[in-house]
Every structure is written in structure tokens, then in C-alpha cells.
PyMOL Python script that loads the backbone (N, CA, C, O; Angstrom):
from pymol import cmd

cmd.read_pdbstr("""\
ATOM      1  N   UNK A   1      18.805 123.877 143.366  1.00  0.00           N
ATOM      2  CA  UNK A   1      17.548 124.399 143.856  1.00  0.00           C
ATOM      3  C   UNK A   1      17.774 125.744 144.543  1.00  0.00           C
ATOM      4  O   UNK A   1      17.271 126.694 143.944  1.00  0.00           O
ATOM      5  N   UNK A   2      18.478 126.047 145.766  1.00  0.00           N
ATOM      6  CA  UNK A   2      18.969 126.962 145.962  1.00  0.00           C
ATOM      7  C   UNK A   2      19.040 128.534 144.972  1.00  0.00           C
ATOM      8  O   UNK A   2      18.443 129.592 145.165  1.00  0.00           O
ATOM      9  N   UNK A   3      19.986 128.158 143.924  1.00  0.00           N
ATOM     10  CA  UNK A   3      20.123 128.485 143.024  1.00  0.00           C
ATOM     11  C   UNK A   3      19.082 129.484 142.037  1.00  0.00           C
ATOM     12  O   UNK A   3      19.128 130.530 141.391  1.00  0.00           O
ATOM     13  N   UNK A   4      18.343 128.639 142.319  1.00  0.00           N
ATOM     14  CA  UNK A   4      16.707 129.040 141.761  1.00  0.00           C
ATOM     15  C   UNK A   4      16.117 129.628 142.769  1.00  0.00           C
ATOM     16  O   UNK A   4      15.796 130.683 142.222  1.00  0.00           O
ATOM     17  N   UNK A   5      15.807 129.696 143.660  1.00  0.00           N
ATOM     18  CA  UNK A   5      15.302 130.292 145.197  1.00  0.00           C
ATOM     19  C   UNK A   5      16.302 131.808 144.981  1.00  0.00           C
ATOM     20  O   UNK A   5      15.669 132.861 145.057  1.00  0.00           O
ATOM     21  N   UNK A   6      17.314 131.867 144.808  1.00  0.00           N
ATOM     22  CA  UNK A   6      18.022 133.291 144.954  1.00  0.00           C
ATOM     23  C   UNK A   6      17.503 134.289 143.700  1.00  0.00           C
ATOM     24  O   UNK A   6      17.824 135.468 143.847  1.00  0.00           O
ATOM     25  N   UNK A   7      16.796 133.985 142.571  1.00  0.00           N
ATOM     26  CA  UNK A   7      16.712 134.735 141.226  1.00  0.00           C
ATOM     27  C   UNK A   7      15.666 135.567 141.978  1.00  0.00           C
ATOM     28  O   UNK A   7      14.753 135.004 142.584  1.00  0.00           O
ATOM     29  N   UNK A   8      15.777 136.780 141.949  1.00  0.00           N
ATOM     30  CA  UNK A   8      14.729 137.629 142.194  1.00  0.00           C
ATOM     31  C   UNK A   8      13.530 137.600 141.735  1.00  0.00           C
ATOM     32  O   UNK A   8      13.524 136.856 140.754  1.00  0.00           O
ATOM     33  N   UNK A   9      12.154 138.176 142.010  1.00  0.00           N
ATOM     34  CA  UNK A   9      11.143 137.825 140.973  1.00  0.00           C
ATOM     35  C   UNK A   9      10.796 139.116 140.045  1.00  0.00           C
ATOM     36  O   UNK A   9       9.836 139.143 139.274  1.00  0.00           O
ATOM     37  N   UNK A  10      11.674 140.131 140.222  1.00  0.00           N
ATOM     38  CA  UNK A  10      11.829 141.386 138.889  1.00  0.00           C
ATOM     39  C   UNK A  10      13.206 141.067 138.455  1.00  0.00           C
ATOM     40  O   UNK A  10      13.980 141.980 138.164  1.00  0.00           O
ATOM     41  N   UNK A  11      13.657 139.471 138.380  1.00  0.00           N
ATOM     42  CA  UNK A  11      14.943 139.992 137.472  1.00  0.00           C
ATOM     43  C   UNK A  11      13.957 139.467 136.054  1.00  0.00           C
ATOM     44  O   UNK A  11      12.831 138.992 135.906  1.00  0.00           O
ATOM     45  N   UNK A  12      15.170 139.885 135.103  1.00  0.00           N
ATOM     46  CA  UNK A  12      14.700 140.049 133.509  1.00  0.00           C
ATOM     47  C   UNK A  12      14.943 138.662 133.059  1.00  0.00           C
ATOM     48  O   UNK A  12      15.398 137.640 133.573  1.00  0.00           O
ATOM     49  N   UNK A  13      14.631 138.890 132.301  1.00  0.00           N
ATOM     50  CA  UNK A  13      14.014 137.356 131.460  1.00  0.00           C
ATOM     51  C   UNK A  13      15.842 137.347 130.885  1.00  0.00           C
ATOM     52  O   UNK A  13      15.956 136.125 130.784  1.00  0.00           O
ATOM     53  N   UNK A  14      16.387 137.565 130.726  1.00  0.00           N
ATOM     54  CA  UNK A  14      18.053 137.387 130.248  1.00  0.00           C
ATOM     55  C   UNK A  14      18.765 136.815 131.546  1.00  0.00           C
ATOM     56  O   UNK A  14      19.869 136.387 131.208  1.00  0.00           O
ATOM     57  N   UNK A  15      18.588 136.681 132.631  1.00  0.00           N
ATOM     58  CA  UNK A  15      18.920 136.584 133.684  1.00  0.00           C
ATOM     59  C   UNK A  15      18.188 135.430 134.021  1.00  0.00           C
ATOM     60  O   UNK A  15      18.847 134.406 134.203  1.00  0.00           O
ATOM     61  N   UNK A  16      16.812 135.371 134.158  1.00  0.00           N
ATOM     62  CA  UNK A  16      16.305 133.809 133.939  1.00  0.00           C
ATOM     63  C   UNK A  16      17.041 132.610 132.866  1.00  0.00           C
ATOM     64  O   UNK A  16      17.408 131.469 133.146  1.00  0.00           O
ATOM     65  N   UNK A  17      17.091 133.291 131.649  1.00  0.00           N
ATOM     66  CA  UNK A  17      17.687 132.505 130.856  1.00  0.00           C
ATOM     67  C   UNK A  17      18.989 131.962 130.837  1.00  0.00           C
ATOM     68  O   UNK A  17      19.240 130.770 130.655  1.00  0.00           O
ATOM     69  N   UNK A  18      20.030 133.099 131.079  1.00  0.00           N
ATOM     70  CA  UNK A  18      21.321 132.336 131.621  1.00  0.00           C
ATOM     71  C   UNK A  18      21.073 132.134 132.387  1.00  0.00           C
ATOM     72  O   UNK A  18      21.767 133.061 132.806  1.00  0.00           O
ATOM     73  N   UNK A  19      20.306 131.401 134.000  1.00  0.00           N
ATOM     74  CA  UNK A  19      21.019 130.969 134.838  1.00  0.00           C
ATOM     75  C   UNK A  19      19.910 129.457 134.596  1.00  0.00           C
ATOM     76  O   UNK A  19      20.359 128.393 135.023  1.00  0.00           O
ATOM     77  N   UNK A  20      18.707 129.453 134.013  1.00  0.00           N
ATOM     78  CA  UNK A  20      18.615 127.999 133.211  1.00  0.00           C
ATOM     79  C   UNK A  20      19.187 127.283 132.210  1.00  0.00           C
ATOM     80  O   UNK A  20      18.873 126.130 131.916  1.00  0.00           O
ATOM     81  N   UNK A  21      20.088 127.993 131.639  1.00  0.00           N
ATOM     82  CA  UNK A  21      21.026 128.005 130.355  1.00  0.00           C
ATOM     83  C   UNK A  21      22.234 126.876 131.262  1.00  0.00           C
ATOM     84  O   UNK A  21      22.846 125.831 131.045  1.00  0.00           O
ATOM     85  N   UNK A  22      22.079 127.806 132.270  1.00  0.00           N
ATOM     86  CA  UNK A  22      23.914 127.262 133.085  1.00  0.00           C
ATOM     87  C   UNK A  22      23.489 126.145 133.825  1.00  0.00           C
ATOM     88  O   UNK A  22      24.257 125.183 133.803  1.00  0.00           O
ATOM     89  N   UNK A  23      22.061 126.001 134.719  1.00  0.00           N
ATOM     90  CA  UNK A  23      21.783 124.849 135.477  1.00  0.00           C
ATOM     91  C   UNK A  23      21.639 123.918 133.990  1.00  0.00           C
ATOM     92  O   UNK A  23      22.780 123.857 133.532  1.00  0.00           O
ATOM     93  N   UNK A  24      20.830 123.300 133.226  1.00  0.00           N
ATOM     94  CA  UNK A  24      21.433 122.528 131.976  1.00  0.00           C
ATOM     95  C   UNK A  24      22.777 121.966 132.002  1.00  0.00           C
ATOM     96  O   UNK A  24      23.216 120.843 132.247  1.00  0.00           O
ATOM     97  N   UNK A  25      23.277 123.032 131.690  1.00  0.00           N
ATOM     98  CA  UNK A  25      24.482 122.647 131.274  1.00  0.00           C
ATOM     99  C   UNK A  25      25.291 121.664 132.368  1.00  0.00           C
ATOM    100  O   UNK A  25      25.926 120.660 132.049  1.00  0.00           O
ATOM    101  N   UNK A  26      25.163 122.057 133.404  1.00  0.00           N
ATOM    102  CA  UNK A  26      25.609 121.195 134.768  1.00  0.00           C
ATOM    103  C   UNK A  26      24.580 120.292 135.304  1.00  0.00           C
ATOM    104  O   UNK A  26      24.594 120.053 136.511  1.00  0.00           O
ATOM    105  N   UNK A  27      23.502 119.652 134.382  1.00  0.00           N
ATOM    106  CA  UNK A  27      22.544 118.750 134.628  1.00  0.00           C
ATOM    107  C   UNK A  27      22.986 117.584 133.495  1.00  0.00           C
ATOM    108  O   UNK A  27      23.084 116.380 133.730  1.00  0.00           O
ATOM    109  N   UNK A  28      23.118 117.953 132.783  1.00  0.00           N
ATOM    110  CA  UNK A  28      23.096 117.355 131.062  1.00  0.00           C
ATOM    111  C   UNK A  28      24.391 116.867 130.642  1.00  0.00           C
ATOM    112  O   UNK A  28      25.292 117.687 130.467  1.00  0.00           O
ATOM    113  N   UNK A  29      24.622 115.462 130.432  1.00  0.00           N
ATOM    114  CA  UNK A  29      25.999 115.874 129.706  1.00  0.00           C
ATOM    115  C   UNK A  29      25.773 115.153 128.341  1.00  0.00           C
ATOM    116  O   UNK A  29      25.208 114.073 128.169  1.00  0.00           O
ATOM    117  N   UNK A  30      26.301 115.929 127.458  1.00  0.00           N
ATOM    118  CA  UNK A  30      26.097 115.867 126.192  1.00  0.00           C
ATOM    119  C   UNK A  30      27.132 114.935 125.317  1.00  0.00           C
ATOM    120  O   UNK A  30      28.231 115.363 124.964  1.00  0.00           O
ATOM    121  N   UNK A  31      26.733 113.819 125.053  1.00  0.00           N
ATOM    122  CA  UNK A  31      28.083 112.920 124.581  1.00  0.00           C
ATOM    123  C   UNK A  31      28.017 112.134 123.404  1.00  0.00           C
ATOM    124  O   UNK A  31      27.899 110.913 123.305  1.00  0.00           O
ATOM    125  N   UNK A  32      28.116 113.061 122.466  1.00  0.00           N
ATOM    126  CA  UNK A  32      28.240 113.405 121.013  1.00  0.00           C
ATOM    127  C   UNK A  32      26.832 112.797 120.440  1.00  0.00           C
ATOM    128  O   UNK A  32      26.060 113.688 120.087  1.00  0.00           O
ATOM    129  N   UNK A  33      26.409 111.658 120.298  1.00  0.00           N
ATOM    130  CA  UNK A  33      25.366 110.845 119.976  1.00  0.00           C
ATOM    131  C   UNK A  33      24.155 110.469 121.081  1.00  0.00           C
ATOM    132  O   UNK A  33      23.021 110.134 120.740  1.00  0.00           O
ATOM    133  N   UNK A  34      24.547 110.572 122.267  1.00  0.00           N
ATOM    134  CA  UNK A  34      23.292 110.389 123.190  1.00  0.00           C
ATOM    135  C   UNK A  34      23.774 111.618 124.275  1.00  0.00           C
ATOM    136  O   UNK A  34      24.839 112.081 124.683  1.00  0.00           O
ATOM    137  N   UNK A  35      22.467 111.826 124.460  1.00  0.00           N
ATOM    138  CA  UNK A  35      22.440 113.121 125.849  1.00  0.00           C
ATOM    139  C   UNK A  35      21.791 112.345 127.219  1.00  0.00           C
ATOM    140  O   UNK A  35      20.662 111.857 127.268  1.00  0.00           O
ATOM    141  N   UNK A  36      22.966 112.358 128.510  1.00  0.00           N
ATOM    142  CA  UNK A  36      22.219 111.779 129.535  1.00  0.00           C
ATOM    143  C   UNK A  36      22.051 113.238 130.392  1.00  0.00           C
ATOM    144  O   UNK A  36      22.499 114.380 130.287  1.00  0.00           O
ATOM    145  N   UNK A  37      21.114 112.494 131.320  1.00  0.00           N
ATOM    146  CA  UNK A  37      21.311 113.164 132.764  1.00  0.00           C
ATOM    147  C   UNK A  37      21.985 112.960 133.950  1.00  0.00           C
ATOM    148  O   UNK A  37      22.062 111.938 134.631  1.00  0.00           O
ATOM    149  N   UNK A  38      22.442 114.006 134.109  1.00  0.00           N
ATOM    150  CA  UNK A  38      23.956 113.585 135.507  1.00  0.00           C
ATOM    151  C   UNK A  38      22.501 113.552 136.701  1.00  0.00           C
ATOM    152  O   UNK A  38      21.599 114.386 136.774  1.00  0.00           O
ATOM    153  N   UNK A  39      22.672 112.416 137.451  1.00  0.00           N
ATOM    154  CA  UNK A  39      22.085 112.412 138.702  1.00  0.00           C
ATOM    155  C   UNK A  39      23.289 111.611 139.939  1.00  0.00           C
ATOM    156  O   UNK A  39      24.430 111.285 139.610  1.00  0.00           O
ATOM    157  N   UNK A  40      22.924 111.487 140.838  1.00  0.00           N
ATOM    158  CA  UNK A  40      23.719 110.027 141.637  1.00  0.00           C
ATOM    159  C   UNK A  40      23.105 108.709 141.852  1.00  0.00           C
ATOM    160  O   UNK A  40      21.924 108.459 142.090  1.00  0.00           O
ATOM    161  N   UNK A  41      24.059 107.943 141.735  1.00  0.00           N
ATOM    162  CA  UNK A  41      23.917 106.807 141.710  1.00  0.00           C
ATOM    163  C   UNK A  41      22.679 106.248 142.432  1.00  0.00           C
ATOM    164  O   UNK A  41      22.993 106.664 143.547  1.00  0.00           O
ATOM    165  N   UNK A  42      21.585 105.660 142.625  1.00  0.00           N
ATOM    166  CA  UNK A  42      20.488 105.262 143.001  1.00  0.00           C
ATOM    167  C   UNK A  42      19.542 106.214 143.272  1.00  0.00           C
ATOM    168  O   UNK A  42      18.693 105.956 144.125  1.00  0.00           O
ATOM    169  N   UNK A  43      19.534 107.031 142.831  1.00  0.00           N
ATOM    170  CA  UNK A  43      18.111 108.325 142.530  1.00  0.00           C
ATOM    171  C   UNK A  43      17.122 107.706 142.889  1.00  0.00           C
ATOM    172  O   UNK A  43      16.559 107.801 143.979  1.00  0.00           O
ATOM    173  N   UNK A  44      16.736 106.778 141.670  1.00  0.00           N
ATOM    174  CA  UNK A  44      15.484 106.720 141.304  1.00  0.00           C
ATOM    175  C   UNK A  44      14.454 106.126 141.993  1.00  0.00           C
ATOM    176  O   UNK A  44      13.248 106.130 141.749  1.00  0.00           O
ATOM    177  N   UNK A  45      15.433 105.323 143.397  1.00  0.00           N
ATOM    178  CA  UNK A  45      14.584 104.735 144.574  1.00  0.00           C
ATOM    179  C   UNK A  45      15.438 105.278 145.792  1.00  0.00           C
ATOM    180  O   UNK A  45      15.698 104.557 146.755  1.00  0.00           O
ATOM    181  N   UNK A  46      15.812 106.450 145.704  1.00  0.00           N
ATOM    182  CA  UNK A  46      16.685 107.107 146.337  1.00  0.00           C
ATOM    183  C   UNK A  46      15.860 106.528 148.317  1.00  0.00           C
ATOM    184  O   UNK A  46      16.265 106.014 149.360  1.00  0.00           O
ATOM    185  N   UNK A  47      14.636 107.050 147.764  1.00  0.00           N
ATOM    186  CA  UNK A  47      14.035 107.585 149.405  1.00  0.00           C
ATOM    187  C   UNK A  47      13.777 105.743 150.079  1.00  0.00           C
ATOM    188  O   UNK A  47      13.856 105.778 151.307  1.00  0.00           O
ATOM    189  N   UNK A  48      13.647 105.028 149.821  1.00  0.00           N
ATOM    190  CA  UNK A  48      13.080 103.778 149.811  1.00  0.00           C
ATOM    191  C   UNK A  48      14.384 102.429 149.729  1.00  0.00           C
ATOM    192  O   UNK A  48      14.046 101.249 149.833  1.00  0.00           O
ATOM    193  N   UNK A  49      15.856 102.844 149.530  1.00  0.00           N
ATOM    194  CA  UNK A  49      16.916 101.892 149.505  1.00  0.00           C
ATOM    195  C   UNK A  49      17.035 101.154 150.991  1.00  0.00           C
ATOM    196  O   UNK A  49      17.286  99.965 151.190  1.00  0.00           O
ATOM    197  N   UNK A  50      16.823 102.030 151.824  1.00  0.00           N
ATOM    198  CA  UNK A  50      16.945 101.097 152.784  1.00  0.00           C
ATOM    199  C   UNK A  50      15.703 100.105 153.280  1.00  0.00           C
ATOM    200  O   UNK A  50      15.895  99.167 154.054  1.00  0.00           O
ATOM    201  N   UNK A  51      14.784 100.346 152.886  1.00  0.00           N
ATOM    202  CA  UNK A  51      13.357  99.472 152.961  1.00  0.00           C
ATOM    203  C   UNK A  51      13.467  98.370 152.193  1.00  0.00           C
ATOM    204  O   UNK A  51      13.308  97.210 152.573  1.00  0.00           O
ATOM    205  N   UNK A  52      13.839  98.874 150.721  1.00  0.00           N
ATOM    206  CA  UNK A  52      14.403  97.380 149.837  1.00  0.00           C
ATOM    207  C   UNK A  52      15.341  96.859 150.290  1.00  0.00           C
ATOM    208  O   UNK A  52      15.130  95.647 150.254  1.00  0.00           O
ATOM    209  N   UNK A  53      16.557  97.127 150.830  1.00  0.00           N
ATOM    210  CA  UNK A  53      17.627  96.437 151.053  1.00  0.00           C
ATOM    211  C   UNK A  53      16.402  95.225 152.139  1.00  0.00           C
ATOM    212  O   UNK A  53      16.122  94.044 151.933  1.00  0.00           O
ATOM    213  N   UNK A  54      15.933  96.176 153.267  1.00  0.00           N
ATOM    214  CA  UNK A  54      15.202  95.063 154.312  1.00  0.00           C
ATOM    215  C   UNK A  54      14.688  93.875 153.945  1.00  0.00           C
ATOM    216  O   UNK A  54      14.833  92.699 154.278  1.00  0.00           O
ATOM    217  N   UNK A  55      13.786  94.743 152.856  1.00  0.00           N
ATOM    218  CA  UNK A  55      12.902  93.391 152.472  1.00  0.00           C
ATOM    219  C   UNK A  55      13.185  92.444 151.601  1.00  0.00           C
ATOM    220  O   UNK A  55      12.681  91.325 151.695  1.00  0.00           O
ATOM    221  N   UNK A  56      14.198  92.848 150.454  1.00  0.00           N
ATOM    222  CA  UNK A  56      14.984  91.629 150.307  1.00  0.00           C
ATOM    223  C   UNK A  56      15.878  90.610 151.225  1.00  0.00           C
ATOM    224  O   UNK A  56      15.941  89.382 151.281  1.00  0.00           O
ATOM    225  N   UNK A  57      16.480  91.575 151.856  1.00  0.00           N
ATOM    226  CA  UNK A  57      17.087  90.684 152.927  1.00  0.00           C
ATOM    227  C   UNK A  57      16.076  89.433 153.930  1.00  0.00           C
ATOM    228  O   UNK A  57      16.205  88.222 154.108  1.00  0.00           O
ATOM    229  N   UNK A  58      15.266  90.262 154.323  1.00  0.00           N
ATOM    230  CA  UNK A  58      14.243  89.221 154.787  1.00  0.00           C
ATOM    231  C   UNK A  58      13.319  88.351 154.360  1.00  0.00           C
ATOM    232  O   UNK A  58      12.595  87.718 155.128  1.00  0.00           O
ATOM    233  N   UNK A  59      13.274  88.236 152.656  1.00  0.00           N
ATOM    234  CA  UNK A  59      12.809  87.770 151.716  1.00  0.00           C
ATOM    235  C   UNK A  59      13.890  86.114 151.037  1.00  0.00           C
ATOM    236  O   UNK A  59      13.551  84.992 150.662  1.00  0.00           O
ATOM    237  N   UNK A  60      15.158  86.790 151.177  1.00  0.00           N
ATOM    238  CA  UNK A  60      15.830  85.788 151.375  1.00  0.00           C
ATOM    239  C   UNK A  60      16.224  84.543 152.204  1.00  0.00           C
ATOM    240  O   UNK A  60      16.465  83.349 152.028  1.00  0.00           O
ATOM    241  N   UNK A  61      16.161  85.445 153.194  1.00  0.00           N
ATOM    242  CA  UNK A  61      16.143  84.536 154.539  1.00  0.00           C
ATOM    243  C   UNK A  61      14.922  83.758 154.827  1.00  0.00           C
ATOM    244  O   UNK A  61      14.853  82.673 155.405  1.00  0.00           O
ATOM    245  N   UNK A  62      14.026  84.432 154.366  1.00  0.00           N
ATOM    246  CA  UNK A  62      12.390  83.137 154.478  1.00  0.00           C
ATOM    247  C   UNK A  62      12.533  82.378 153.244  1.00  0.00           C
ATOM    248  O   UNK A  62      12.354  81.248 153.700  1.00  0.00           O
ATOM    249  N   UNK A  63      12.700  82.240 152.199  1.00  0.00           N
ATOM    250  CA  UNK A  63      13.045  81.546 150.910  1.00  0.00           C
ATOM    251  C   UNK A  63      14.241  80.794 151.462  1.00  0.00           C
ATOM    252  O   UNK A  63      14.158  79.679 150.947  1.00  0.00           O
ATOM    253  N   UNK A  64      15.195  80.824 152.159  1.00  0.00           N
ATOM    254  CA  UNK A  64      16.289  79.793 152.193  1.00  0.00           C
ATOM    255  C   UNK A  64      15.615  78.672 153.653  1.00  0.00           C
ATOM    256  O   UNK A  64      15.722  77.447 153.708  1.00  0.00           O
ATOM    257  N   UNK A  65      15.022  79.482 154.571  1.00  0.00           N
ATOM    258  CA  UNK A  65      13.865  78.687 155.714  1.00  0.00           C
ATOM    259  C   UNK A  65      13.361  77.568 155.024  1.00  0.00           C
ATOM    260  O   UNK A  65      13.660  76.394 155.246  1.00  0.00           O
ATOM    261  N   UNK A  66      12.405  78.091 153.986  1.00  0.00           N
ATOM    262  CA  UNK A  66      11.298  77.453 153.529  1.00  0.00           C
ATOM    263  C   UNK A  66      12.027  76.129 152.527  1.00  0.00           C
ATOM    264  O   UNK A  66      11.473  75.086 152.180  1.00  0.00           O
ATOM    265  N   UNK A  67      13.352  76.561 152.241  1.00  0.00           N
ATOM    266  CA  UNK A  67      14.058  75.519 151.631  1.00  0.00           C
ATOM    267  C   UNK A  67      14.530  74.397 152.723  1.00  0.00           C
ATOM    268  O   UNK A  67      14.432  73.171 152.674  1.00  0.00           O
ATOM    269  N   UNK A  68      14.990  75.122 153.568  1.00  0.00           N
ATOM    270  CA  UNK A  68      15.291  74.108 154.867  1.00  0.00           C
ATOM    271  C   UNK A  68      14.163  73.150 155.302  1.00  0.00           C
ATOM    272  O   UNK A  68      14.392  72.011 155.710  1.00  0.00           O
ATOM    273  N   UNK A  69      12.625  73.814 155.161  1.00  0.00           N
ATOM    274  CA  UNK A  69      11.907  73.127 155.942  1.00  0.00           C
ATOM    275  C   UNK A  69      11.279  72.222 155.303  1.00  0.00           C
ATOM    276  O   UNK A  69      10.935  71.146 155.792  1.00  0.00           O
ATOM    277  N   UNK A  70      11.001  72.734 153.699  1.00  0.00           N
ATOM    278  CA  UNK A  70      10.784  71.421 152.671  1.00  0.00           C
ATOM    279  C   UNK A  70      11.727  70.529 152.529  1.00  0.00           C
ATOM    280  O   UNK A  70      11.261  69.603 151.866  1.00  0.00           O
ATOM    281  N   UNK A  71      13.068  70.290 152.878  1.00  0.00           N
ATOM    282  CA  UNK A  71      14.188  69.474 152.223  1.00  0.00           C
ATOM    283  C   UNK A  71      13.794  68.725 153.255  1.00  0.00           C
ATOM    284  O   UNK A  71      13.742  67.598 152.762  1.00  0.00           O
ATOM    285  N   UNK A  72      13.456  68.633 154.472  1.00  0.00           N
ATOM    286  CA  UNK A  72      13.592  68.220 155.677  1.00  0.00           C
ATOM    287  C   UNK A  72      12.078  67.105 155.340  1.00  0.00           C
ATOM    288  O   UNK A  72      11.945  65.885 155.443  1.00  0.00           O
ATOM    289  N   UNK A  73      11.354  67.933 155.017  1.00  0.00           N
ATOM    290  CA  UNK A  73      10.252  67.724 155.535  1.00  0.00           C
ATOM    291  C   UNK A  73       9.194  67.804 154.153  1.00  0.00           C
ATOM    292  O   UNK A  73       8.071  68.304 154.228  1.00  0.00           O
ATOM    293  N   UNK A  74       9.826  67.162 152.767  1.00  0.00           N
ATOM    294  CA  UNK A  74       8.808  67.083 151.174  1.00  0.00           C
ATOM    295  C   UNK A  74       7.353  66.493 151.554  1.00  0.00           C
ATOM    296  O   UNK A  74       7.082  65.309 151.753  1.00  0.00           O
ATOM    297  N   UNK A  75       6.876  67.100 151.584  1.00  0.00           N
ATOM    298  CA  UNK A  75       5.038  66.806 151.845  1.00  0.00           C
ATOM    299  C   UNK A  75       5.105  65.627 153.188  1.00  0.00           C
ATOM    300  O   UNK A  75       4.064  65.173 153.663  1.00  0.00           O
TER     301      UNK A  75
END
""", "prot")
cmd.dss("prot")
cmd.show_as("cartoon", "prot")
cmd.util.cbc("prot")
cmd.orient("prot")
């Protein structure tokens, strides 16, 4: 991003192009038959991992309760 923030806004369109040419290339990796995208590991709920971790965690812990309190206690 950075990267993009530094391109002037009178540079030339050759100068736009290699330096989207080059971000690609260090986004993309190309592996012979399928093309991925390089990201890190949990992106895609990047902002929100620690909210899920919570609420599973506390989702578990009431599901193993509720097992305790029915075993104890079947209707």
C-alpha cells in the first residue's frame, strides 16, 4: 500500500505499469496449473479471530454445562 501512496500523480503510465506489474508479481504466485494468492494465514477473518476464538470458547463451555445438567438431571 505504501508503495502505491509514493507513485506520483504526473508519473507516466510506464511507471504505473511496472510498479503494478511488480506488486502482482509479489501478490500472485503462479504454480504451473493453478494461480494462488499469497496472503497470511487467517486473512479472511483476520479482524474478528479473537471474538471467534471467545465465542467458541464460551459456546463450548455452555454445551459441556448443559451436558452436565441434563445427565444429572434427564427431564
Amino acid at each position: 500500500m505504501a508503495e502505491l501512496e509514493r507513485i506520483s500523480p504526473d508519473a507516466s503510465q510506464l511507471e504505473e505499469s511496472n510498479l503494478l506489474m511488480k506488486l502482482r508479481e509479489s501478490l500472485i504466485d503462479d504454480g504451473g496449473q493453478s494461480t494462488e494468492v499469497t496472503h497470511p494465514y487467517g486473512i479472511s477473518i483476520y479482524p474478528n479471530n479473537v471474538a471467534y476464538f471467545v465465542w467458541s470458547a464460551i459456546s463450548i463451555i455452555g454445551m459441556v454445562a448443559a451436558g452436565v445438567c441434563w445427565w444429572k438431571n434427564p427431564w
